[in-house]
N, C-alpha and C positions, 0 to 999 in steps of 0.2 A: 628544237624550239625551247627558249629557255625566258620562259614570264613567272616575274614575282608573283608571292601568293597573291589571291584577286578573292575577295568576297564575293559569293556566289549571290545572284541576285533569284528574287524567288521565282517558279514556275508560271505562277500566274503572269509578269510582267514579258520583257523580252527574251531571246536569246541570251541563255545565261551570261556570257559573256564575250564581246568580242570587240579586238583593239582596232584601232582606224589604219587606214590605210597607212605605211609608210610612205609609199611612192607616190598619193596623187592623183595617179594615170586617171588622164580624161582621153574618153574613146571620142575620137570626131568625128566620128558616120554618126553618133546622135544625132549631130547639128545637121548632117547631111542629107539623114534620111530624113527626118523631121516626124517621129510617129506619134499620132495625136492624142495614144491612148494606150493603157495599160495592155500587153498581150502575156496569154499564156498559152504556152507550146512542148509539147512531148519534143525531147532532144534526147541527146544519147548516155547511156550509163557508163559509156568508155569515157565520156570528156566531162571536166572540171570546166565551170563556168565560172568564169573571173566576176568579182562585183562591179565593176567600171565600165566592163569590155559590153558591148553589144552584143550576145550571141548571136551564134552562126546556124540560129536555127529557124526554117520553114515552117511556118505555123500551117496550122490543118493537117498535119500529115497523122495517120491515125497511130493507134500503140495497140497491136495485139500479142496479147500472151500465149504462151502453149505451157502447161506444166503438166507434171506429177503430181499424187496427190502425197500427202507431206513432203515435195519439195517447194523452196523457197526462189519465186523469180521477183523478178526488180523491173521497173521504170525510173526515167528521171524526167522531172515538168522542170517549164523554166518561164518565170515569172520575171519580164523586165516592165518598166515604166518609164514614160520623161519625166512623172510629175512622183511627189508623193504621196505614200498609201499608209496612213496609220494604223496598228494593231487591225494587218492583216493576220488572216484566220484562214486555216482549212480544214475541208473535211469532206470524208468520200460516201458513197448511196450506192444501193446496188449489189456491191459485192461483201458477205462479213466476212470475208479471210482477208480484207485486204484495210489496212493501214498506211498514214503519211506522215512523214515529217520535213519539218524546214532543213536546210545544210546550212550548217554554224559555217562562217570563215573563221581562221585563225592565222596566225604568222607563221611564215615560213620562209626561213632565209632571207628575210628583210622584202617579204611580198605578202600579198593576204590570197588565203586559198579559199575554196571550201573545201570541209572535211570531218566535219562531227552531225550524225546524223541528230537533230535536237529537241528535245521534246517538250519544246516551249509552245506556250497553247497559239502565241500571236509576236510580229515580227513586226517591225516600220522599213518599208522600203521606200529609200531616200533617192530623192527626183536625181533618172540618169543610172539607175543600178539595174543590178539583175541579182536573181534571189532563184537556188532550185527547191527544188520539192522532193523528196526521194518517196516514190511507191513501193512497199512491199506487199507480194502477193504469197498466203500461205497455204494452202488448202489442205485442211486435216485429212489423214487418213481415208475417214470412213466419207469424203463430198463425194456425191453422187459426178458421175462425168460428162461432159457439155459445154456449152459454152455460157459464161456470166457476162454480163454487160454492167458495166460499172461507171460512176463520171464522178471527177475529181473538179471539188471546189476552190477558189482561191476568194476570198469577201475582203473589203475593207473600203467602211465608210460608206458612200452610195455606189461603189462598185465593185460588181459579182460575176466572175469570171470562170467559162466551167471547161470541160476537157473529158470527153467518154473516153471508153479503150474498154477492151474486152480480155477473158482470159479464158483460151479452152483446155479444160480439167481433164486431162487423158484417163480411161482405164487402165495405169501402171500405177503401184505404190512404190515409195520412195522409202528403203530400208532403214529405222530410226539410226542417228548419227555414232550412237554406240559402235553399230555392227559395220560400218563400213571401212571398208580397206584403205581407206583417203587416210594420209597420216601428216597432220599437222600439230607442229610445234611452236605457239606464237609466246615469249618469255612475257611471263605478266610480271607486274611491278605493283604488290597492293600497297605499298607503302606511299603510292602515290593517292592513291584514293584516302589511306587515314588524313594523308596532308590538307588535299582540298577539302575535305568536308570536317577537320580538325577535331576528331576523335583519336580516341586512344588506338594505336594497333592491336588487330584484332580482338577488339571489344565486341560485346553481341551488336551492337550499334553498326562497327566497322564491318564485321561481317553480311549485314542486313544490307548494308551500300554496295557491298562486292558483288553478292548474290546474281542480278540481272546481268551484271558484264561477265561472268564466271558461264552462266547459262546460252548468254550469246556465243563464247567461243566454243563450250561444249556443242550446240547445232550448228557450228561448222566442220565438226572434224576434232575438234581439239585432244590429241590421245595425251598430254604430258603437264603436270601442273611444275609448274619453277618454285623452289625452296632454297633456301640457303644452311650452310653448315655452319659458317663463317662471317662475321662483322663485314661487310662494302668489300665483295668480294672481287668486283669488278673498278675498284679504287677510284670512285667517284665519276667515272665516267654517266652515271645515271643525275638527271637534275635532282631525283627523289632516291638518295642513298639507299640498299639493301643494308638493311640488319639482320643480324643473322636469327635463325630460327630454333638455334639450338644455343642454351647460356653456359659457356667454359666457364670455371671456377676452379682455380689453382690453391689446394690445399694448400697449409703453412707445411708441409713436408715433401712439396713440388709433385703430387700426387693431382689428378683432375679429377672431379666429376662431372656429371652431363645432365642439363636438362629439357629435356626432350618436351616439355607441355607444349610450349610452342610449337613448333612442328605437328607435333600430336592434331591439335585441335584444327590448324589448318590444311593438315593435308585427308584428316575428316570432313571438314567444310568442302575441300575440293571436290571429291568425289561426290557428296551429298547432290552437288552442283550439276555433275556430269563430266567431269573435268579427268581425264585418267584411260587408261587404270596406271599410267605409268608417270612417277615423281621423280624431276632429276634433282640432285642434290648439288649445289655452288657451292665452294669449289675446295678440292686441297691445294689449290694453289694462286690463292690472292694474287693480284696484279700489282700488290703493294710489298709479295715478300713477308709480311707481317700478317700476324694473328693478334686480336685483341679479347683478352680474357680479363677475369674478375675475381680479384682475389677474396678472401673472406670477410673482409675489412667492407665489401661493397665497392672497393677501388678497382677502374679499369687500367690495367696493362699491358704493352704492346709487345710481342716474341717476334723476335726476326728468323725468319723462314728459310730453309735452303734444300728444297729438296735436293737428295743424294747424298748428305749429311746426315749421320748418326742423331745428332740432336733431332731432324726433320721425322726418322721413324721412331723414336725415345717418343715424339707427341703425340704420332697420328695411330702406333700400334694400338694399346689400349682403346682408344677414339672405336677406332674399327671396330675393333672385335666387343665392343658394348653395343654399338651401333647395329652391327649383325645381329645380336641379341635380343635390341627392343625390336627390329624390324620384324623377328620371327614372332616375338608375344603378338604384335598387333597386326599379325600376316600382311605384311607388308614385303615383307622378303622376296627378294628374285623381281618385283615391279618396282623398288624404288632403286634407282642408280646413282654412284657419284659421278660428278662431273663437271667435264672440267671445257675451256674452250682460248683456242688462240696464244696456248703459252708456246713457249721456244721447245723445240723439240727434247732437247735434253733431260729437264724436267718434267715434262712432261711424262718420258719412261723414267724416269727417278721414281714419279709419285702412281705411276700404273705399278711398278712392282711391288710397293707396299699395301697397296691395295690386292694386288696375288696373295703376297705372304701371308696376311693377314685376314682377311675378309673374299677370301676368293666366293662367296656365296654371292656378292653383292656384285652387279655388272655396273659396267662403266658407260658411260655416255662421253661422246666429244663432238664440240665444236670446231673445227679446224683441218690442216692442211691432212692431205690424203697420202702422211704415210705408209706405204706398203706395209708392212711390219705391221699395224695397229687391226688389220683387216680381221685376226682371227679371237682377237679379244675385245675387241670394242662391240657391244652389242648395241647403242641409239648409235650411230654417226652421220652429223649432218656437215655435209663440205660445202666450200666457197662456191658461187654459181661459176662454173667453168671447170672447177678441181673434179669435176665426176667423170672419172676413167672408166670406161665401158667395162673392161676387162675383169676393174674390181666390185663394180655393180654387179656383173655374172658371179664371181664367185661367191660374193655375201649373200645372193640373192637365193642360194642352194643352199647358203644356211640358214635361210628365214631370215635372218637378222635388219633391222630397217637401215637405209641406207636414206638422206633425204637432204635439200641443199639449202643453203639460205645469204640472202644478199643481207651489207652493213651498209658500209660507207661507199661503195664498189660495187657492181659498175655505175655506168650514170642511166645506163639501159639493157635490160629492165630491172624496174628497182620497183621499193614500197613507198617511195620518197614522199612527204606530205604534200609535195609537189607534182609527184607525179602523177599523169597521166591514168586514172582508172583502169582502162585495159591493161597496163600491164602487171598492179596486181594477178 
């Protein structure tokens, strides 16, 4: 999805922001069925509710929960109308571990989805739409265990619309996200958040904005915060460019130095968050070939890159073995990895050997094709969904080392697609 910047409108008003329909689509079971009145109805957390479309959901049917106590379960409600509903409002009774919010739509492929959980206090549901609700249910550690009854409000204007459901609190505690063996790696991009909220990167500002999204993926699982070594490492494939996190500066006697603040302060912020313990580092091997560095002057200039080329180790030796150095001051060593993802194979082992020769303290991470060969030196490797050979899953699996897959562009099922389907998340 790719939207100019948009001024953020403020919390108090709507949905921060969201663009009108491309397409149009009028559902004609409205006119068919003819309902005379706002309904709201528990529907399924697997399916995405289109704003036009009718849902295909049974009203009266209850929502009972069963959790853990510090696990996190889910409901979704779905609020359609023929008519309109101005600065509707929710809010839930009954339960305090449980919280709601509106689903934003957005574009997606030239279609509007829902897909941003949004914590606008009030919504206008326009005559002929559907609008969900996302419930979350959290129950701390120490809730005693039972059943809570809870009912979800939906108000706007002279009509108040309600929704029980219940949630029974087991006697099992749910291990804090730290210690679990669930190993997930989602690539964050905070250069996107300085953009939208148009602060400085990692300013205390920028950092104070990142915080709750950093937290949210730390209680899922999150063991890896994403860093860069390197300028758009990923050569603009991202709508929100990485810059790099570490500043080259080419002495006048083709000599570098490094400076590492950046990185420093953010991959302390990460952890502070709950983000880790382990940092990959992007990339020795640009998708652009090119390195862009800063000479003394303040001026940026571009090196063209070749791994397996004399000149490509002339850059990255030194690099390394500083690199190895600050990692050890600020015990960072042996959790932070370089890494790399999707280059051509050859370069690939070009830029794994210099990484041996040099910095062999530092593990590598890769994103990409399931070279045999890379089985006994790659310590993060996450392959295409399909490329996981059972074979080498056994043997890495003897080595502790994490093995773990992840979809792009491919396949069309199952994917994370903003289109897709929730279940297959």
């Amino acid at each position: 999805m790719k939207l100019g910047i948009q001024t953020p409108v403020p919390r108090q008003a709507h949905a921060a922001f969201e663009p009108t329909d491309p397409k149009s689509l009028k559902d004609l079971r409205w006119e068919e069925t003819r309902i005379p009145k706002p309904v709201l109805a528990w529907g399924s957390t697997d399916a995405r509710y289109l704003r036009h479309a009718l849902p295909d959901v049974k009203p009266d049917v209850p929502l009972a929960l069963t959790a853990w106590r510090g696990e996190r379960v889910s409901g979704q409600a779905v609020l359609w109308s023929p008519r309109q509903m101005n600065e509707v409002r929710i809010r839930l009774e009954g339960i305090p571990f449980a919280s709601a919010r509106f689903v934003r739509f957005v574009r997606a492929d030239n279609a509007l989805v829902p897909d941003i959980l949004d914590d606008a206090e009030s919504v206008v549901v326009e005559p002929q739409t559907t609008r969900s609700i996302w419930v979350s249910v959290e129950p701390p550690p120490g809730t005693k265990p039972g059943r809570y009854e809870g009912t979800l409000y939906a108000e706007g204007g002279r009509t108040s619309l309600s929704l029980p459901f219940t949630v029974d609190v087991l006697p099992r505690t749910l291990p804090p996200p730290a210690e679990w063996r669930f190993y997930l790696d989602l690539w964050q991009n905070p250069y996107s958040i300085a953009r939208w909220h148009r602060v400085k990167p990692f300013s205390d500002e920028h950092l104070r904005l990142m915080r709750p999204h950093l937290r949210l993926l730390a209680d899922a699982g999150q063991k890896v915060l994403t860093t860069t070594l390197l300028h758009d490492p990923w050569g603009g494939q991202t709508f929100d460019p990485y810059s790099s996190m570490v500043d080259w500066v080419r002495m006048a006697d083709g000599t570098y130095k490094w400076d590492f603040s950046t990185f420093d302060r953010y991959v302390a912020f990460g952890k502070s968050c709950g983000v880790g313990p382990f940092v990959n580092v992007y990339s020795m091997i640009p998708w652009t070939n090119k390195i862009r560095v800063r000479n003394e002057r303040g001026e940026y200039e571009w090196l063209a890159l070749e791994p397996g080329k004399p000149s490509y180790e002339a850059i990255f030796a030194p690099f390394l073995k500083e690199f190895t150095q600050h990692l050890k001051k600020k015990g960072w060593l042996g959790t932070t990895r370089i890494a790399m993802d999707e280059r051509p194979l050859p370069v690939m082992k070009a830029a794994f050997d210099v990484v041996r020769r040099h910095a062999p303290q530092i593990p590598v991470a890769l994103a990409g094709d399931a070279n045999p060969e890379f089985k006994d030196f790659v310590e993060d490797w996450c392959l295409m969904l399909g490329d996981v050979a059972p074979t080498l899953l056994s043997a890495r699996r003897q080595m502790r080392k994490p093995t773990t897959f992840y979809v792009c562009c491919v396949p069309n099922r199952p994917n994370t697609f903003t289109d897709a389907p929730p279940a297959e998340s």
